[in-house]
C-alpha positions as a Markdown table, in Angstrom:
| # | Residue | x | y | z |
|---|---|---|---|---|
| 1 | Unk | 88.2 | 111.8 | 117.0 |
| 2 | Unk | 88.4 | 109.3 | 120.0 |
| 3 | Unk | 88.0 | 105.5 | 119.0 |
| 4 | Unk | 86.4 | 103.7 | 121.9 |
| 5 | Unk | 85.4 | 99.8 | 121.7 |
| 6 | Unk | 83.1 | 99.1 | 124.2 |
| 7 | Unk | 82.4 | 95.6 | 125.3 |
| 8 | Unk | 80.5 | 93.0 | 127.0 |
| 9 | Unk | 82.1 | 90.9 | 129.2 |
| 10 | Unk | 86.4 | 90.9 | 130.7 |
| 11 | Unk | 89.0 | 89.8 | 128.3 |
| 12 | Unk | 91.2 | 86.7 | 129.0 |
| 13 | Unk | 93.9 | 85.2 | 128.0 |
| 14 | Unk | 95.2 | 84.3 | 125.3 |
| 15 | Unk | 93.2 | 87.5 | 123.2 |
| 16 | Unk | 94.2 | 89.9 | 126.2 |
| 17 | Unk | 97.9 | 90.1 | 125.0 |
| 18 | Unk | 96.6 | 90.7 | 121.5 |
| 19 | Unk | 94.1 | 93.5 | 122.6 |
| 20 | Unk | 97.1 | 95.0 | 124.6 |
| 21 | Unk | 99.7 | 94.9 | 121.8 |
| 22 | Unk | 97.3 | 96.7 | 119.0 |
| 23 | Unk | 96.8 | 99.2 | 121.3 |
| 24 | Unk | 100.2 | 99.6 | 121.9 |
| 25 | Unk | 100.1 | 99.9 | 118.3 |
| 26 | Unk | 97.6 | 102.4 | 118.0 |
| 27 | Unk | 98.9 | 104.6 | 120.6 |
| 28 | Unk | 100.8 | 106.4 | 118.0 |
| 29 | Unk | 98.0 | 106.5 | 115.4 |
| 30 | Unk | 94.7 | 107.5 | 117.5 |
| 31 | Unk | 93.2 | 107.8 | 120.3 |
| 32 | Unk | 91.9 | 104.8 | 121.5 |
| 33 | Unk | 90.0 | 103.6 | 124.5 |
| 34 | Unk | 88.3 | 99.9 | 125.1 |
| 35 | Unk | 85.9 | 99.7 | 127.9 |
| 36 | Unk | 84.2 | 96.8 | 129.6 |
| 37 | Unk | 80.9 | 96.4 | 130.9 |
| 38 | Unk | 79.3 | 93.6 | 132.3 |
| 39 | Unk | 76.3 | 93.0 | 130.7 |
| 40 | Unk | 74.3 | 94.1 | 127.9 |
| 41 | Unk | 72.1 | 96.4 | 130.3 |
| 42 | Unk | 75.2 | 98.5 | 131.3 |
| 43 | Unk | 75.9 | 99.2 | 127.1 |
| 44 | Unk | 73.6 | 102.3 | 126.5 |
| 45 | Unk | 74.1 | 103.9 | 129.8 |
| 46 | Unk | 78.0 | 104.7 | 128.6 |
| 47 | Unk | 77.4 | 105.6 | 125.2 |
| 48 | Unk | 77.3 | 109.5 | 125.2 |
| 49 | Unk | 74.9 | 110.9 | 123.5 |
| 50 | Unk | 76.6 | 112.5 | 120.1 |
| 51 | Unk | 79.0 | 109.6 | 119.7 |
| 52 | Unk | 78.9 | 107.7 | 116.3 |
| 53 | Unk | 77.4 | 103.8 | 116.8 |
| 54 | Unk | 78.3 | 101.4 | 114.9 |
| 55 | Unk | 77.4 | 97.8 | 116.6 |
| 56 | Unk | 79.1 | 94.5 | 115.0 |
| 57 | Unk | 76.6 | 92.5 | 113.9 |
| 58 | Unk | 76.9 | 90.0 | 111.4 |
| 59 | Unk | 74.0 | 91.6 | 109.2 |
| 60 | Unk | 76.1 | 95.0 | 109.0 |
| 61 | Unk | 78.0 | 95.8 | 106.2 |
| 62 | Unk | 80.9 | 94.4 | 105.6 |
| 63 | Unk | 84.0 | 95.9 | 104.5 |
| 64 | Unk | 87.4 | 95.1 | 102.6 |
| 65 | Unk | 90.5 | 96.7 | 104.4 |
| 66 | Unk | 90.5 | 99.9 | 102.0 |
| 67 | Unk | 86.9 | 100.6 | 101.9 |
| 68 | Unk | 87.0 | 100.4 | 106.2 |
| 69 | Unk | 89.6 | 102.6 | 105.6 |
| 70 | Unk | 87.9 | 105.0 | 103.9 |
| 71 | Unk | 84.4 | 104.9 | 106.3 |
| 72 | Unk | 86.8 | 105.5 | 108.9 |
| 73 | Unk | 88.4 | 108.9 | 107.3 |
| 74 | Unk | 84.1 | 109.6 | 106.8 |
| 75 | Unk | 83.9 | 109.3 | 110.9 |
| 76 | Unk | 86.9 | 111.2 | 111.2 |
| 77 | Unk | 85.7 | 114.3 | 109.6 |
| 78 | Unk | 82.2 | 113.9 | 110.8 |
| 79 | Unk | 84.2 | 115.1 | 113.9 |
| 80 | Unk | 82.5 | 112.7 | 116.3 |
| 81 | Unk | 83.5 | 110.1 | 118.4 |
| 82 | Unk | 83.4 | 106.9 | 116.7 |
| 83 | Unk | 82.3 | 104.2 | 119.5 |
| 84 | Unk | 82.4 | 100.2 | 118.4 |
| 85 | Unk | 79.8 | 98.2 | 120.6 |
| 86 | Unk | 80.8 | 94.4 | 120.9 |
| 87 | Unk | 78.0 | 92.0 | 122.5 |
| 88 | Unk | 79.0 | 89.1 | 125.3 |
| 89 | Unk | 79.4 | 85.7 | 124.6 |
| 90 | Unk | 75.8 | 85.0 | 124.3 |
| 91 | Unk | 74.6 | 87.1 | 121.1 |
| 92 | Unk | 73.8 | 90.9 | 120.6 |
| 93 | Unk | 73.3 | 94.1 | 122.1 |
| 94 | Unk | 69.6 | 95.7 | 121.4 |
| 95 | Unk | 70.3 | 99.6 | 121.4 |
| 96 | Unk | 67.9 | 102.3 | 120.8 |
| 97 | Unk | 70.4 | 104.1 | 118.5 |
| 98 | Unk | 72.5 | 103.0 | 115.7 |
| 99 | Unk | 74.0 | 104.6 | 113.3 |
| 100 | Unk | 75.8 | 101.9 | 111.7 |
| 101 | Unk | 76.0 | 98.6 | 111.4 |
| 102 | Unk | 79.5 | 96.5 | 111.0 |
| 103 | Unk | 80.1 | 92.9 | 110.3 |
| 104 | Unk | 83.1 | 90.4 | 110.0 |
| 105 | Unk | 81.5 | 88.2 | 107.8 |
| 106 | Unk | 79.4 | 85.6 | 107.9 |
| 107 | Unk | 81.2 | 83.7 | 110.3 |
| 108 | Unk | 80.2 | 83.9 | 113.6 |
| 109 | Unk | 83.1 | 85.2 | 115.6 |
| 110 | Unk | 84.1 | 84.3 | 119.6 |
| 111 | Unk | 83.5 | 87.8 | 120.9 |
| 112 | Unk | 86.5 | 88.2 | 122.6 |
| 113 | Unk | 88.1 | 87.5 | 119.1 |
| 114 | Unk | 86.2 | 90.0 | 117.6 |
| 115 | Unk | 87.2 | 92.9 | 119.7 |
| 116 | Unk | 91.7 | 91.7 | 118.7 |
| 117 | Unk | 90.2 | 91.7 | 115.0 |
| 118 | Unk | 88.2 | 94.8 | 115.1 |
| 119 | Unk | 91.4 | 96.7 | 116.7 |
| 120 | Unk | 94.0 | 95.0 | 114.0 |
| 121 | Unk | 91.1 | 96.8 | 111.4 |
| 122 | Unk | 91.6 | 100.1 | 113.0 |
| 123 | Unk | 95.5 | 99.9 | 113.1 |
| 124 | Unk | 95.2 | 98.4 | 109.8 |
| 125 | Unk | 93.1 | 101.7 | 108.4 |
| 126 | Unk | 95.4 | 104.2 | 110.1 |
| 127 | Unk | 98.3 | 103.0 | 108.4 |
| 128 | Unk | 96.5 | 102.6 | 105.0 |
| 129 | Unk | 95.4 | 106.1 | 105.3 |
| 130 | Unk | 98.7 | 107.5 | 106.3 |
| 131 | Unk | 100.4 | 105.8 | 103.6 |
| 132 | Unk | 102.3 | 103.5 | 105.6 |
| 133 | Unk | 103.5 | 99.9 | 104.6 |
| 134 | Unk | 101.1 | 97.1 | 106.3 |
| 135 | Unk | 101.4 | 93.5 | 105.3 |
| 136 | Unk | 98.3 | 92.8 | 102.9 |
């Protein structure tokens, strides 16, 4: 299964070095790709069309690390691609198709900060499902 985060808008300093260094990270534990587009238009033409959606949103379902864990090991055997949309700065992305919702929390997250924190999640999954140490 490829991971692929797709998101609106460039990522800048400081949250650049933190994208870069989890996927460092996860270059040993999955395949993963983040892509940039630059506006919300540009989001469903790059989605292909069997790959598993799930959009942050924070009316999705929210997870504790183990249970995100586990969904992820569910998208895994599914055997598609799992692709994470991220909106821009100024709210969400309207897609046609969703197949899943995912939320942070309440909180409303800066959405370059969202995209270091969803790939920490992912790293943090891998390792929980390998059953590897990671700090908890």
């Amino acid at each position: 299964m490829k991971i692929v985060v797709l998101a609106v808008g460039r990522i800048k300093p400081p949250y650049a070095d933190d994208v870069q260094h989890y996927r460092k990270l996860l270059a040993g534990q999955a395949r993963v790709e983040v892509l940039e587009v630059r506006d919300d238009e540009q989001v469903a033409k790059r989605i292909p069309e069997r790959a598993y959606v799930s959009l942050l949103d924070s009316g999705g379902e929210a997870f504790d690390s183990i249970a995100f864990s586990r969904w992820m090991e569910e998208r895994r055997m599914e055997g598609r691609d799992l692709w994470f949309v991220i909106g821009g700065a100024f709210g969400g992305v309207e897609l046609d198709r969703v197949d899943h919702r995912l939320s942070f929390g309440p909180l409303t997250l800066p959405h370059q900060l969202a995209r270091v924190v969803l790939l920490e999640q992912v790293y943090r999954a891998h390792k929980i499902l390998g059953n590897e140490p990671y700090h908890y």
